[in-house]
C-alpha positions in Angstrom: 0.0 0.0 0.0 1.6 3.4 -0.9 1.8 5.9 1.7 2.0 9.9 1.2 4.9 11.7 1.8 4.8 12.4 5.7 5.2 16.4 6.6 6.2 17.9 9.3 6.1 21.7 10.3 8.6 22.6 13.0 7.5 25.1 15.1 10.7 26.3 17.6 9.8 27.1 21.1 11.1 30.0 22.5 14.4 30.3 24.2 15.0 27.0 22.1 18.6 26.8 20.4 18.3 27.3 16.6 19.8 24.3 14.8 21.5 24.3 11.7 19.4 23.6 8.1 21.5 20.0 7.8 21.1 18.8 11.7 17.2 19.7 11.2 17.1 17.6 8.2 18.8 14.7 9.6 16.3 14.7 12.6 13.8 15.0 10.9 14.9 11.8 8.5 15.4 10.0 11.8 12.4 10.3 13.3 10.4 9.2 9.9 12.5 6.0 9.6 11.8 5.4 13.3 7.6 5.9 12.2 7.9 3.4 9.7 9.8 0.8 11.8 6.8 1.1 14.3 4.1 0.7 11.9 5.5 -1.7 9.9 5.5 -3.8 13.4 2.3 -2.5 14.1 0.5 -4.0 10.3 2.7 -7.1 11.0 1.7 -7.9 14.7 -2.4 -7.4 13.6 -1.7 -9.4 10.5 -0.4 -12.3 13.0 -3.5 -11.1 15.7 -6.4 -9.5 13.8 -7.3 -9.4 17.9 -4.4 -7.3 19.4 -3.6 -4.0 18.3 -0.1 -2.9 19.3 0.3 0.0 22.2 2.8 1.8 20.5 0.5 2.7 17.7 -1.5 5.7 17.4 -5.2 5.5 17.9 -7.1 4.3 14.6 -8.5 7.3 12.1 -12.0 7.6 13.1 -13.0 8.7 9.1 -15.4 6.7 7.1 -14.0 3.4 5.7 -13.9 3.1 1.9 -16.8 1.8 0.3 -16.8 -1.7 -1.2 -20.5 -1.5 -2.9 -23.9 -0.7 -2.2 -24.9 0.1 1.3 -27.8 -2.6 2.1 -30.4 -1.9 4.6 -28.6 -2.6 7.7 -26.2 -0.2 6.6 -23.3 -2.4 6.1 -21.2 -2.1 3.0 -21.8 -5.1 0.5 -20.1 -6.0 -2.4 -23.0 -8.4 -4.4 -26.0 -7.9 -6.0 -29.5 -7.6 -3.7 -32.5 -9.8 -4.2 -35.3 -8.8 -6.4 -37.6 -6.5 -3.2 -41.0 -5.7 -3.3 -42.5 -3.0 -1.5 -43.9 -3.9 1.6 -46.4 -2.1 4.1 -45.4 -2.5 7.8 -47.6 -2.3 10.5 -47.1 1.0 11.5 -48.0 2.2 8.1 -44.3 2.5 7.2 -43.0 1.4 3.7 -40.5 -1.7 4.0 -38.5 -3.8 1.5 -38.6 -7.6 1.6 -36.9 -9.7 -0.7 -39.1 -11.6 -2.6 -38.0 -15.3 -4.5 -40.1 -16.1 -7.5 -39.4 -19.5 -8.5 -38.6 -20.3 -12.1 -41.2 -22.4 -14.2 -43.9 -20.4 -12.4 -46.8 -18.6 -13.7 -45.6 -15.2 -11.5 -42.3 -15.5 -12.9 -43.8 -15.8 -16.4 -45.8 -12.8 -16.4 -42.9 -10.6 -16.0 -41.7 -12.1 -19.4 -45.4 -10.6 -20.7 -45.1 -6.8 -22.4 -47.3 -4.3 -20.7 -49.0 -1.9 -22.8 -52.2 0.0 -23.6 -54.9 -2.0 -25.5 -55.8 -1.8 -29.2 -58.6 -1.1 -30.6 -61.8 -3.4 -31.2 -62.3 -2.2 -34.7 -62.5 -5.3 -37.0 -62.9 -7.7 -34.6 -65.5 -10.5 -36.3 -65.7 -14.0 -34.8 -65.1 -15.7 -38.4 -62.2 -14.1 -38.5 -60.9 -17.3 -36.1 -62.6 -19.8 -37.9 -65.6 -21.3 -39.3 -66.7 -22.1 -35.7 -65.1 -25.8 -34.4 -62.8 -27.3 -36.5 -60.9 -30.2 -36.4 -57.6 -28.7 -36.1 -55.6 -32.2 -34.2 -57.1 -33.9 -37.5 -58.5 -36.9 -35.0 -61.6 -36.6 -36.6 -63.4 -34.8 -33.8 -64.4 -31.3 -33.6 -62.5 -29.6 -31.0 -66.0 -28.4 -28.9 -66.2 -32.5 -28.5 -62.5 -32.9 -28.0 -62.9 -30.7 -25.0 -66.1 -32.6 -23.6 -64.8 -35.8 -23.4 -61.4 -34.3 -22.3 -63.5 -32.6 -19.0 -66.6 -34.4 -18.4 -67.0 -37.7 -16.7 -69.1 -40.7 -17.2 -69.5 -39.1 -20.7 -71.6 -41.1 -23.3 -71.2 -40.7 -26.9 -73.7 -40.8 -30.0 -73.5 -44.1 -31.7 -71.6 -44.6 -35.1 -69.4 -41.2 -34.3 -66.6 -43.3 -33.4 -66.3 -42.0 -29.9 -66.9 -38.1 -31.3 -70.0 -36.7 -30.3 -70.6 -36.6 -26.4 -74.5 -36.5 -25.7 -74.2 -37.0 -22.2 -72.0 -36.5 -19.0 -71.0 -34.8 -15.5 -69.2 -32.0 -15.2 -67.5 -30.3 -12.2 -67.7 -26.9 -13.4 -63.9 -24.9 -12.5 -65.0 -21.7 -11.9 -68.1 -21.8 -9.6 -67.2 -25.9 -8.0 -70.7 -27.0 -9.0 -72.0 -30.1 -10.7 -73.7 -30.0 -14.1 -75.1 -32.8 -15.8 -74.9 -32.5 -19.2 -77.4 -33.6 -22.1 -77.0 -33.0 -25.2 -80.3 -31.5 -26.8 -82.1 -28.0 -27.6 -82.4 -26.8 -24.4 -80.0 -28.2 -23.0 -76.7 -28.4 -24.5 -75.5 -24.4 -23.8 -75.8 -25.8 -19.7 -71.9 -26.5 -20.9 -70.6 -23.8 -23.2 -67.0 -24.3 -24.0 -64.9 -21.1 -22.6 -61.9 -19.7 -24.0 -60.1 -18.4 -21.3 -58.3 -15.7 -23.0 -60.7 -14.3 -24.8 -61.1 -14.4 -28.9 -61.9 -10.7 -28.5 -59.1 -9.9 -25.7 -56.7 -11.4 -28.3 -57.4 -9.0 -31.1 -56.8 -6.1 -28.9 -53.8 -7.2 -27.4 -51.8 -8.3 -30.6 -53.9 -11.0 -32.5 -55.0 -8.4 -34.9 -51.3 -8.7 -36.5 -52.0 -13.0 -37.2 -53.0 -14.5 -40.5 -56.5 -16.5 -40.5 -54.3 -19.9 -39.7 -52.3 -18.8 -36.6 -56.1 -17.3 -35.0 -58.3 -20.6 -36.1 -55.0 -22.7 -34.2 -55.6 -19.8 -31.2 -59.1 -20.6 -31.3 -59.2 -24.0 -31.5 -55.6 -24.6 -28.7 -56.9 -27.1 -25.9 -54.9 -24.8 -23.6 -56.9 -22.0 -23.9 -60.2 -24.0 -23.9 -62.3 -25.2 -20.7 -66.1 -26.5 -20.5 -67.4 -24.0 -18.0 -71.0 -23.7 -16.6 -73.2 -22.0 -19.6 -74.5 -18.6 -17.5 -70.6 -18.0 -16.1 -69.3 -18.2 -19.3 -71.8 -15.4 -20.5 -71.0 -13.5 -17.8 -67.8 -13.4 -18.5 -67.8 -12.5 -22.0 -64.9 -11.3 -23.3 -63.9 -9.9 -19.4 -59.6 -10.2 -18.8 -58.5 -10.7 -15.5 -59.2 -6.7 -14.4 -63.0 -7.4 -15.2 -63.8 -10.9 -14.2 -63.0 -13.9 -12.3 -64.2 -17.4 -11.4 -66.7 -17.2 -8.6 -64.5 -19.9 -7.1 -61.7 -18.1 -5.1 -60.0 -21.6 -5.2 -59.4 -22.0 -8.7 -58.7 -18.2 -9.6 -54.7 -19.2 -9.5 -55.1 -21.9 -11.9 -57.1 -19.9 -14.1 -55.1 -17.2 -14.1 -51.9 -19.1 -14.7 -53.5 -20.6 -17.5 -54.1 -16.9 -19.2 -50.6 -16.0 -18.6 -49.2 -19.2 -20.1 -51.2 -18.8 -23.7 -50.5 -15.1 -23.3 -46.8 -15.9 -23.2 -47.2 -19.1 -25.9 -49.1 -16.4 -28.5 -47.0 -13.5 -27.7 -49.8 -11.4 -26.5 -49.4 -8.1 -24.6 -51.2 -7.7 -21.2 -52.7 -3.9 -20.5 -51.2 -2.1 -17.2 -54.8 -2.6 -15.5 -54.7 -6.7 -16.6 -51.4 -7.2 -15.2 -51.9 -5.8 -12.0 -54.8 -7.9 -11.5 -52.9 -11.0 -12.3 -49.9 -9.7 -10.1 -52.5 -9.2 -7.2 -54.2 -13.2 -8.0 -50.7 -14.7 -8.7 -48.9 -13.1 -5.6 -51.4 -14.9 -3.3 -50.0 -18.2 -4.4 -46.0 -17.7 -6.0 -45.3 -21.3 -6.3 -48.5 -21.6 -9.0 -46.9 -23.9 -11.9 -48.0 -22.7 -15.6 -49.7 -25.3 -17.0 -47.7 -28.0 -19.8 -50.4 -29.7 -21.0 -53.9 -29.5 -22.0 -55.8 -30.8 -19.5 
């Protein structure tokens, strides 16, 4: 470690002798070479004995010690990055930081891989535009409103000669309100189970589907991920409602349905507005270790 030059003003008392410019300057050598032989001791002995500090030493500076990175909240110099914080409101009304660990492969964690921006406008939007209403887009030979019924209904029965296609009958366990629904196939009857998409056709336009060609909306429409079969009069209800404007009656199942708009959000590349991501923030923070959903069930 360099050191600066050491300087020394002599100040001569009075009735003092005067002594001569060289006998000054050899003093003066003499006493700095005698300085450095005690603190080199001194940084050797603590060096040995971080617990002793030598007598013959001057008391430490009291100045601030050099900064090796950002202060962290205790105060205490650090040299490493913090954790992601959130803001926090103590109990006294104060504003706190927390670190906060969102684990990866999570539905929180993907919705900060979602842009944020204002939404676009309806104008255009037609229902055709995704399709000629259920198609057969797996090429199984089923339509996909069918493919979805036998996929969540139980104890389903299918029409005769359809070669296990057309479900007329069955129980479901609706998602978003917990009840149970028997379903029958029949005028009257059948819109008891409508078949939901859970990002909206609508939602999609205005938040960067307006961009597709007809193929990539009909596969949107038509994606078992984005499809549930939902109780008839929640599903008109909901409309073409995001996260902001509606949610399952079922507090229970509000992370899972969420999680599943974030994951075909972030499989389509469609944006979220400011007031829809808060919303799934505010669902999603209430359970961090929600898993997006892989497959289609």
């Amino acid at each position: 470690m360099s050191r600066k030059p050491l300087h020394v003003t002599a100040t001569r008392l009075p009735g003092a002798r005067r002594r001569s410019p060289a006998r000054a300057r050899r003093a003066l050598l003499a006493a700095a070479a005698a300085l450095a032989v005690l603190l080199g001791l001194g940084v050797g002995a603590l060096a040995e004995d971080p617990g002793s500090v030598p007598t013959a030493l001057p008391a430490p500076s009291t100045g601030p010690a050099p900064s090796t990175g950002p202060a962290s909240s205790t105060g205490a110099a650090t040299g490493t990055a913090s954790s992601p914080t959130t803001p926090v409101t103590a109990g006294g009304g104060a504003d706190v930081t927390a670190p906060v660990a969102t684990p990866t492969g999570t539905a929180l964690a993907a919705l900060a891989l979602l842009e944020v921006k204002g939404r676009a406008p309806q104008t255009g939007y037609d229902r055709d535009l995704y399709g000629n209403g259920w198609v057969d887009t797996d090429r199984n030979g089923c339509d996909t409103r069918n493919d979805v019924l036998a996929r969540d209904l139980t104890a389903e029965q299918f029409r005769p000669g359809t070669r296990d296609c057309v479900v007329v009958s069955g129980v479901l366990v609706d998602p978003y309100s917990g009840a149970t629904i028997l379903f029958q196939r029949g005028q009257g009857t059948s819109d008891d189970v409508q078949i939901d998409h859970v990002v909206a056709l609508s939602n999609s336009w205005q938040t960067g589907a307006q961009g597709w060609d007809a193929e990539r909306r009909e596969q949107f429409a038509n994606d078992p991920l984005n499809l549930l079969a939902v109780d008839g009069t929640l599903n008109q209800q909901k409309r073409d409602g995001d996260t902001a404007t509606w949610l399952p009656p079922d507090r229970g199942y509000r992370c899972a349905y969420v999680a599943r708009q974030v994951a075909v959000k972030v499989a389509y590349g469609l944006w979220t507005t400011p007031a829809e991501h808060d919303a799934m923030a505010t669902v999603l923070g209430t359970c961090p270790d929600q898993q997006l959903p892989t497959g289609v069930g």
